[in-house]
C-alpha positions as CSV (number, residue, x, y, z in Angstrom):
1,X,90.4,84.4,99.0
2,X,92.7,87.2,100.3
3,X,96.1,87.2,101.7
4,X,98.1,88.1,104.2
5,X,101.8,89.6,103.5
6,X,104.2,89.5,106.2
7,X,107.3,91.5,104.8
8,X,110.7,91.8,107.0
9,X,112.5,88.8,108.9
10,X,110.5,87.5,112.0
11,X,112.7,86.8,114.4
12,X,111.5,88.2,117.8
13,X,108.5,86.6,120.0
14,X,106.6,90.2,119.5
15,X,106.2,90.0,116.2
16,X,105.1,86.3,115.8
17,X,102.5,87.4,118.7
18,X,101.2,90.4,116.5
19,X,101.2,88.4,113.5
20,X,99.6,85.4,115.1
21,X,96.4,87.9,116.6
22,X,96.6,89.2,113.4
23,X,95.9,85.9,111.0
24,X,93.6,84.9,113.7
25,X,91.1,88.1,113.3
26,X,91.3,87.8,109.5
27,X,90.6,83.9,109.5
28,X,87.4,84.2,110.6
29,X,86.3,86.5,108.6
30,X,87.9,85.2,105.5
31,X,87.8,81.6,106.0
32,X,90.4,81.1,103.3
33,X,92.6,83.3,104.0
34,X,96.8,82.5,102.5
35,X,99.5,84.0,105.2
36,X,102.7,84.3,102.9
37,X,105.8,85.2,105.0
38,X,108.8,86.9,103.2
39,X,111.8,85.8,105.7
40,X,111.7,84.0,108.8
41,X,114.6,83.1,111.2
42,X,114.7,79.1,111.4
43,X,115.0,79.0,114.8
44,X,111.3,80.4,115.3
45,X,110.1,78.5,112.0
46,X,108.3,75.7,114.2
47,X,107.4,78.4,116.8
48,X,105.5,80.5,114.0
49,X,103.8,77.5,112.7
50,X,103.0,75.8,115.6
51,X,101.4,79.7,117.0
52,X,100.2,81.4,114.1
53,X,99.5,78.8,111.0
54,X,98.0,75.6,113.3
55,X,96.4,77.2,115.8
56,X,94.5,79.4,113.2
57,X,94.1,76.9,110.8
58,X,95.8,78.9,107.6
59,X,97.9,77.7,105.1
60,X,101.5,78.9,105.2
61,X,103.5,79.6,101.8
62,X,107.3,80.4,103.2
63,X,108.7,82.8,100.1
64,X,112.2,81.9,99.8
65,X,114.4,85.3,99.9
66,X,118.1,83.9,100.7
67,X,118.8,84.4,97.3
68,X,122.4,85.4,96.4
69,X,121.7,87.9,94.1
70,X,119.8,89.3,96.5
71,X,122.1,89.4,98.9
72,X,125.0,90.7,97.1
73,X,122.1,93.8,96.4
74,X,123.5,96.8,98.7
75,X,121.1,99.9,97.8
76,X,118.0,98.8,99.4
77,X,116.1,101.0,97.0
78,X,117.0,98.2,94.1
79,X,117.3,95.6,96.9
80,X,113.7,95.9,97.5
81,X,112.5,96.0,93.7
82,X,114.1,92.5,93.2
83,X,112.2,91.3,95.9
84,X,109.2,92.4,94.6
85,X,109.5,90.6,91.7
86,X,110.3,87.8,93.7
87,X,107.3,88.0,95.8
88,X,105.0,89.2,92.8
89,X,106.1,85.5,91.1
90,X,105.6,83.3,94.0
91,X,101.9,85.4,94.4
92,X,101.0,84.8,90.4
93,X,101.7,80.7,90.8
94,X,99.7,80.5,94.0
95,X,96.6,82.3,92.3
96,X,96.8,80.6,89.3
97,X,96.2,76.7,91.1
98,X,93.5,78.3,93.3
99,X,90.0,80.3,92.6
100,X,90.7,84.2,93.6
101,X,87.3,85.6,94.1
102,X,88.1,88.5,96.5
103,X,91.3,90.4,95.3
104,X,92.1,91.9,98.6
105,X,96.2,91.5,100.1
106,X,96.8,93.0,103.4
107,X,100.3,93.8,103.7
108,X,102.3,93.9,106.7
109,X,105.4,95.7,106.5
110,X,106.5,98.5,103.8
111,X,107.9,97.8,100.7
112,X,106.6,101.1,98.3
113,X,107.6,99.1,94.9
114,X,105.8,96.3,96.3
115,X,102.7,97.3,96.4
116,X,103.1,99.1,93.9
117,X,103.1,95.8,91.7
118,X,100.4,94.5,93.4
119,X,98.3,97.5,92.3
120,X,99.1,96.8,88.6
121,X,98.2,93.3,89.0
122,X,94.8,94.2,90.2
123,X,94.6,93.5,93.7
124,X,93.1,96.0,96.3
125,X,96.3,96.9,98.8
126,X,95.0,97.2,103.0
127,X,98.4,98.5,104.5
128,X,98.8,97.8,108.4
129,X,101.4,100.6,110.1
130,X,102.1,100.1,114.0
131,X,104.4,103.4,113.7
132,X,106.4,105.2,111.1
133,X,110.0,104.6,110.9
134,X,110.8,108.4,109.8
135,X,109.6,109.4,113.2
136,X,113.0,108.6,115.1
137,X,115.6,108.9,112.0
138,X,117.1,112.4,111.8
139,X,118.9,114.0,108.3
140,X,119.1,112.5,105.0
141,X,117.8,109.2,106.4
142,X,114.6,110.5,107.8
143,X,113.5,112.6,104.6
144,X,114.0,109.7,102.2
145,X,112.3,107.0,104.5
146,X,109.4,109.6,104.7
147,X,109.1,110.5,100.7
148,X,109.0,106.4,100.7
149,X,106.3,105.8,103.0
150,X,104.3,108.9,101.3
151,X,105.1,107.2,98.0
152,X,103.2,104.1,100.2
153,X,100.5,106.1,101.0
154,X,99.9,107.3,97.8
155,X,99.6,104.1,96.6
156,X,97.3,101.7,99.1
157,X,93.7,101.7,99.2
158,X,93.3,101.4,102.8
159,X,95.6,102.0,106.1
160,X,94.9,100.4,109.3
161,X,95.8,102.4,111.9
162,X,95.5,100.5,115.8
163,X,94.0,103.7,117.3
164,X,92.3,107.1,115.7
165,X,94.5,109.5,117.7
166,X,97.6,107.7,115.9
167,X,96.5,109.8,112.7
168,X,96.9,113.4,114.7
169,X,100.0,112.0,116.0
170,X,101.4,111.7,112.2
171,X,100.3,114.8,111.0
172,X,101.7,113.7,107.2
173,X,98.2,111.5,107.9
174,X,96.2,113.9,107.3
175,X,96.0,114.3,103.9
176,X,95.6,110.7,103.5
177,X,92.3,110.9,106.0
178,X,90.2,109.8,103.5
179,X,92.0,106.2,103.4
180,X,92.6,105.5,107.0
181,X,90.7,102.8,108.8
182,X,91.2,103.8,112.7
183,X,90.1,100.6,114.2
184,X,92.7,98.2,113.6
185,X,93.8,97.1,117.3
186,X,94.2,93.2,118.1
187,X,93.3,92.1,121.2
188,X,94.0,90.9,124.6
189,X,93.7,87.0,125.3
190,X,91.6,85.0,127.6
191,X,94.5,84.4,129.8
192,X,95.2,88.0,130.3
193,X,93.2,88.2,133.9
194,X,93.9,89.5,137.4
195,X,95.6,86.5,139.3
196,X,96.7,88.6,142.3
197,X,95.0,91.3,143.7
198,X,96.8,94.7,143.7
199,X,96.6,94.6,147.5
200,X,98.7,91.6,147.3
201,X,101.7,93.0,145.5
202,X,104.6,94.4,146.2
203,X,106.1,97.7,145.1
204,X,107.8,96.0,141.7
205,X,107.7,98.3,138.5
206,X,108.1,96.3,135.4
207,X,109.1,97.4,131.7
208,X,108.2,94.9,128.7
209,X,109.3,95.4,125.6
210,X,112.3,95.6,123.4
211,X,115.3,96.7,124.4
212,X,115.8,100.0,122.2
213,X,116.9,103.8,123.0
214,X,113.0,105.2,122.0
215,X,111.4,102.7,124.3
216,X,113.0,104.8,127.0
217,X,114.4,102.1,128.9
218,X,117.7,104.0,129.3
219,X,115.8,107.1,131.3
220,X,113.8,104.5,133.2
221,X,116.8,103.0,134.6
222,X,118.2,106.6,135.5
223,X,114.7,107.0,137.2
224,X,115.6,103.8,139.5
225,X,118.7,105.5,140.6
226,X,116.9,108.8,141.8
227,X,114.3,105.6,143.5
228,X,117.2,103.4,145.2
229,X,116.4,104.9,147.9
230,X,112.6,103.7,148.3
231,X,111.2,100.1,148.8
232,X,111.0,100.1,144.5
233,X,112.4,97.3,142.6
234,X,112.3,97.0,138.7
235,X,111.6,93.9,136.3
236,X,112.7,94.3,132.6
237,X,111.5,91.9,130.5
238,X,112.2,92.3,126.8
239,X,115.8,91.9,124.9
240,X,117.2,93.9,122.4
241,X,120.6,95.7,121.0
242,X,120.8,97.9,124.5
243,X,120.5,94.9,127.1
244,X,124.6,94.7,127.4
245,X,124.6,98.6,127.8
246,X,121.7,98.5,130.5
247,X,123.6,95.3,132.5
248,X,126.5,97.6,132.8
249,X,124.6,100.6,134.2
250,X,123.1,98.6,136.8
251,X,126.4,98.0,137.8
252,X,127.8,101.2,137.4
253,X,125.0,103.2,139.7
254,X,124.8,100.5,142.2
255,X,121.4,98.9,141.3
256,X,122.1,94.8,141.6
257,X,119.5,94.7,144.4
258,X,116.9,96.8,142.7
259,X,116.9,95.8,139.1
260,X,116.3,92.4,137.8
261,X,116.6,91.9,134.2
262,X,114.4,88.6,133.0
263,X,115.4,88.8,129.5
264,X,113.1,87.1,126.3
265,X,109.9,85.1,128.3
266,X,107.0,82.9,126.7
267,X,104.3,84.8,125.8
268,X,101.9,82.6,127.9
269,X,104.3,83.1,131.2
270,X,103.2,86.9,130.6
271,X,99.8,87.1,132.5
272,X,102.0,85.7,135.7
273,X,104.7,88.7,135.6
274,X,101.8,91.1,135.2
275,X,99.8,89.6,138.5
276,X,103.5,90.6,140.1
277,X,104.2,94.0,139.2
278,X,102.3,96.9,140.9
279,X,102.9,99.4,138.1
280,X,104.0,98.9,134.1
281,X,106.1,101.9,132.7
282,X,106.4,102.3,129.2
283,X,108.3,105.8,128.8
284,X,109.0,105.5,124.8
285,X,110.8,108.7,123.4
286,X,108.6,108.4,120.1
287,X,105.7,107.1,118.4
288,X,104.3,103.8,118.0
289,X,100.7,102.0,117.6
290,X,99.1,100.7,120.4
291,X,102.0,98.9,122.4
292,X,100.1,95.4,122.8
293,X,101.7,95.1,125.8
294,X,99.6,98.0,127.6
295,X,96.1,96.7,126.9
296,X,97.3,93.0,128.1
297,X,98.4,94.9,131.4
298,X,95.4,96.9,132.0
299,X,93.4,93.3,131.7
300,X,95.5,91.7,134.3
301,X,94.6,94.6,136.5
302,X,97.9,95.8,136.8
303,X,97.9,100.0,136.2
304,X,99.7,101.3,133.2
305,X,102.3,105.0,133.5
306,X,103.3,105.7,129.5
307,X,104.2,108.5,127.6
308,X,101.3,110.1,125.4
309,X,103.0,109.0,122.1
310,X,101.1,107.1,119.3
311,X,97.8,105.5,120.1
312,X,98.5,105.0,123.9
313,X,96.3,108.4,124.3
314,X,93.4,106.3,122.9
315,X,93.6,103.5,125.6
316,X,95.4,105.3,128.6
317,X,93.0,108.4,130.3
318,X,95.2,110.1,132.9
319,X,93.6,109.1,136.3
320,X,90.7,107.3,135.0
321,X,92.2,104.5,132.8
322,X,95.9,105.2,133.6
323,X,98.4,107.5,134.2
324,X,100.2,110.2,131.5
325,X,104.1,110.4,132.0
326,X,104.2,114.0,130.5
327,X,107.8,113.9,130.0
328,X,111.0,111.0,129.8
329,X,113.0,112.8,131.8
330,X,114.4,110.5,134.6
331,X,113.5,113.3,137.5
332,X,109.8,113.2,136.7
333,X,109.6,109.9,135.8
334,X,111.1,108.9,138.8
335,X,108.6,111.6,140.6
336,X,104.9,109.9,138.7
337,X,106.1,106.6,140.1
338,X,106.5,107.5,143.4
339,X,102.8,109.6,142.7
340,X,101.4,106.4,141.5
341,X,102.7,103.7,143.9
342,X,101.6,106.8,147.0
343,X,98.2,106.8,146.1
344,X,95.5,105.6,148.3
345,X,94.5,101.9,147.3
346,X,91.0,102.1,147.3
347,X,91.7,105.4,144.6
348,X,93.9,103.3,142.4
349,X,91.7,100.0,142.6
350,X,89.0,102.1,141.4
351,X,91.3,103.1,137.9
352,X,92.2,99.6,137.9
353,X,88.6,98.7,137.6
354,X,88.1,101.6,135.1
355,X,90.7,99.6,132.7
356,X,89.3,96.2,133.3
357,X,86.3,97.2,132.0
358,X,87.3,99.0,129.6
359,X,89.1,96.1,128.1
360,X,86.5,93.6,128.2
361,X,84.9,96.0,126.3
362,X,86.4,96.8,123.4
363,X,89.6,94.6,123.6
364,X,88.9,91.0,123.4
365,X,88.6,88.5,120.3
366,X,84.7,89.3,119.5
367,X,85.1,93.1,119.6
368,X,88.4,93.1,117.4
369,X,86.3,90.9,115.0
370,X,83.2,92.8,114.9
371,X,85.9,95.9,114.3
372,X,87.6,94.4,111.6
373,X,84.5,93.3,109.5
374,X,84.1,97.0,108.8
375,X,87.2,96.9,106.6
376,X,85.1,95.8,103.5
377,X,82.3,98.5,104.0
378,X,85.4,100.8,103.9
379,X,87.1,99.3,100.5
380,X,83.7,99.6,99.0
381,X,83.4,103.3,100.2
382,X,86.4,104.2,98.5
């Protein structure tokens, strides 16, 4: 009976998406599997339970962390400890009212001194890691975040990675090879389909995702000003700390009529926004995983322009799968999508169909199943 460990607060739809995929892989391969979650905002309490625990059929154990001590806690170092213990406690009376055959936690989220704990209390630590944090901090910050996830990797027994190339990406991965499991992307869902031909659409660009300065979202809108010009209009879906900043620069250069900004959506209104655009542009500054995002685009048939950062390499094969965005700059972004949206239909129908099969391929429930059931032949390797 294993467990899942959801560490940080879950308070955005993206996350209760990925962690919702994520239970529902690992339920059927461990029928009993336990999802504890460390914080959760209680607005999407009902959300997460109705998407992740009921519709996979898992029991739930909420690990209460508004505790005042903990709170008053500044250094996160120490802050962290405590809630180690915390969690380490909760984890002890759970296993001792149940039978704990396989002693296998997968952890998502770092915590260093967590697992750490859970390694002296026997249990067999399978780290997930969509990106590394130390990536985009710069000074002090970045060096101690990074001796803290080494410390991490030091310590786990397996890291699942969504895509191999994400390894050559981090090249602190490398000497940690021997531990990595390269095969840990989700999948897309059923409803993810083409709706509307591409002949059908008009010359929309969308961005979805969060609203952050390495998503790129910033040089994308520059991008659209260089495009005002052209029959191109933009749909940003996603919220985030910059969406005040980006309402006012759509004022300042002029863009009412060009961008329209559609905020936080359901998940399952997605697929329709998809079947809209012509072209989805993901220009992040700096590494992630596998933006779920570009695989649930490619399987609505809508083409995909991102930056080579990450795993996006893995999925996205310039002019055969997708199209490369070489640089964020706002010139040559503004330059591939006018490339892209030029090209002759029949051309781009036929990378469009590259992609769609592709995903049915590799990216749908079965296949991330069949993918994840590897895991244990890996832990016994080891």
């Amino acid at each position: 009976m294993p467990f899942l460990l959801v560490l940080g607060k879950i308070d955005l739809i993206n996350r209760i998406i990925h962690t919702q995929k994520l239970v529902n892989i690992l339920s059927k391969i461990y029928p009993n599997l336990i999802v504890l979650v460390e914080d959760i905002s209680p607005a999407w309490k009902s959300y997460f339970y109705e998407q992740v625990i009921k519709y996979s059929q898992t029991s739930c154990i909420y690990i209460e962390m508004n505790k005042s001590f903990l709170q008053k806690i500044r250094l996160s170092l120490i802050r962290d400890v405590f809630t180690s213990l915390v969690i380490a406690i909760t984890l002890k009376k759970i296993v001792r009212s149940r039978l704990n055959n396989d002693r296998i936690i997968f952890v998502k989220g770092f915590n260093a001194p967590l697992v750490l704990l859970l390694k002296l209390l026997g249990y067999r630590v399978v780290q997930f890691a969509g990106g590394f944090g130390s990536v985009i901090l710069k000074g002090a910050r970045k060096y101690w975040l990074l001796l803290k996830e080494l410390l991490l990797l030091k310590i786990i027994d397996l890291l699942i990675l969504e895509t191999s190339i994400a390894s050559t990406y981090y090249t602190f991965l490398q000497r940690f090879k021997q531990k990595i499991f390269p095969y840990g992307a989700l999948y897309v869902d059923d409803e993810f389909k083409v709706i509307k031909p591409l002949e059908k659409r008009e010359p929309i660009i969308g961005y979805v995702g969060a609203l952050t300065y390495q998503k790129g979202v910033i040089q994308l809108l520059l991008a659209m000003n260089i495009l005002k010009s052209n029959n191109v209009r933009l749909l940003i879906i996603g919220d985030g700390p910059l969406m005040n900043q980006l309402s006012i620069m759509v004022k300042k250069l002029s863009l009412e009529d060009k961008v329209l900004f559609l905020g936080a959506i359901s998940h399952r209104d997605l697929p329709y926004y998809l079947n809209e655009i012509k072209l989805l542009v993901l220009p992040s500054l700096h590494g992630e995983g596998l933006p779920n995002v570009i695989i649930e685009a490619m399987a609505c048939g809508t083409p995909v322009l991102a930056t080579p950062v990450g795993g996006i390499p893995d999925v996205i094969k310039d002019n055969k799968t997708g199209f490369i965005l070489t640089s964020a700059e706002p010139s040559k972004i503004a330059t591939k999508i006018n490339e892209v949206l030029a090209k002759d239909l029949k051309e781009l129908q036929k990378i469009v169909n590259n992609a769609l099969n592709y995903i049915d391929r590799n990216y749908r429930l079965q296949a991330a199943i069949k993918r994840y059931k590897l895991i244990s032949k890996y832990l016994k390797v080891l």
